[in-house]
N, C-alpha and C positions, 0 to 999 in steps of 0.2 A: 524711389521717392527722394525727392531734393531738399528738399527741408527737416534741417538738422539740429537745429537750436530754437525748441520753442518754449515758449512762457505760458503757463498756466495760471493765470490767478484764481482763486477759489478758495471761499472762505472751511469749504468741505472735504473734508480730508479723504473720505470716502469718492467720492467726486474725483480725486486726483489721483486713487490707486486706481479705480477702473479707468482713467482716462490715461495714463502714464501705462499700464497695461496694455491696452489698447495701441498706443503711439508704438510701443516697443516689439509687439506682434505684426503692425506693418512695417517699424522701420525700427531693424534691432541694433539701427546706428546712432540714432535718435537719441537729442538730449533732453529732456523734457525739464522746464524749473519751474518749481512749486514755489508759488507767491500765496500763503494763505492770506496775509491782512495787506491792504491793499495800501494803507499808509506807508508799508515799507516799499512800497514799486522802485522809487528812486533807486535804491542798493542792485536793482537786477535791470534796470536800464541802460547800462553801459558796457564797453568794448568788452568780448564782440557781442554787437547786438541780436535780438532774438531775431529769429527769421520770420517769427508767427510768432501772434497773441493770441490767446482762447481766454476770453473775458467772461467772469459769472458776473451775473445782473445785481441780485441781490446780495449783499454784503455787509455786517456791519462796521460803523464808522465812516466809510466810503464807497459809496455805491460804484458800481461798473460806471454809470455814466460820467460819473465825475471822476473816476480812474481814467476813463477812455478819454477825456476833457484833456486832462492833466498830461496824459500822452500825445494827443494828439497837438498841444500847445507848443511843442517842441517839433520844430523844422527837422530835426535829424530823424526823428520818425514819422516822416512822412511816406516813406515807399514799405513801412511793415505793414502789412495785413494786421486787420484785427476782425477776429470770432467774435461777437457777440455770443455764451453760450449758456442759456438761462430757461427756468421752466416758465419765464415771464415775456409772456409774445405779447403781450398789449401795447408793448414801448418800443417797439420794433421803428417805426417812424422817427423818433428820437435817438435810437439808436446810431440809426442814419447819421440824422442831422449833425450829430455830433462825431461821424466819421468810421464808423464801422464798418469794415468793406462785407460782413456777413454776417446772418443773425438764427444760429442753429438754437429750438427748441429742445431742451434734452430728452433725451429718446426714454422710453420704456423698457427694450428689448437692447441686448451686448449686440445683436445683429446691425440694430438701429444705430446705435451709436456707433461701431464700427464702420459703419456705410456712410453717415454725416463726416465724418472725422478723418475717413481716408480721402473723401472728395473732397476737403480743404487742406488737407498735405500735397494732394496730386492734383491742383491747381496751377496755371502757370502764371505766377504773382508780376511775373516779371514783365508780363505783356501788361501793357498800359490800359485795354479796353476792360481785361478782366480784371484789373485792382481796381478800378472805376467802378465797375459794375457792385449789384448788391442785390440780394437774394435771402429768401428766409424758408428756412426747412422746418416744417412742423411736424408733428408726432406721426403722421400718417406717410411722412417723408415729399407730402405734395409742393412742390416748389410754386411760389405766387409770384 
């Protein structure tokens, strides 16, 4: 697995030990950073930058999408992947629009989330068709 420095945001602390869990079961080189409030993003946006973003939707103060805004405002992170990763699939189209390269449903099952989670680590971000591209994994794992 090639990505090694990723960013978490998530207002859910619980959320970030199964999911830093998880990272470090596939990839026990993996640096995982916990952003719980998203007002402080600034402080974890710089050298060296994250390889991946795993963005929760819901948050208070500042939602994902105005996190994902905020990030994606800046030219320097234009080639980082960002996860959309929320139990809120109705905004998936805005997720988009505002630059999300993918938009995982949080799963039910450690199986589920392991399976979403390692197929955007073992991505190849670096190929220009598949950071374009955009996909949404919903609870049953059906891709649309």
């Amino acid at each position: 697995m090639a990505l090694y420095r990723i960013l978490f945001v998530d207002d859910d602390n619980d959320d970030y030990v199964l999911f830093s869990d998880i990272v470090k079961e596939l990839n026990p080189d993996a640096n995982v950073i916990y952003v719980q409030d998203p007002c402080d993003i600034d402080k974890f946006l710089t050298p060296p930058l994250p390889e991946i973003i795993f963005l929760d939707f819901n948050m208070p103060k500042v939602d994902g999408i105005e996190c994902l805004k905020k990030i994606r405002a800046n030219s320097v992170f234009n080639k980082i992947p960002i996860v959309v990763y929320s139990v809120y699939y109705d905004r998936v189209a805005e997720a988009y629009k505002y630059g999300a390269n993918y938009f995982i449903v949080k799963q039910l099952s450690i199986n589920k989330v392991k399976s979403s989670v390692g197929a955007m680590l073992n991505r190849n971000w670096e190929d220009e068709e598949t950071f374009k591209s955009f996909d949404v994994y919903f609870r049953d794992e059906e891709k649309i």
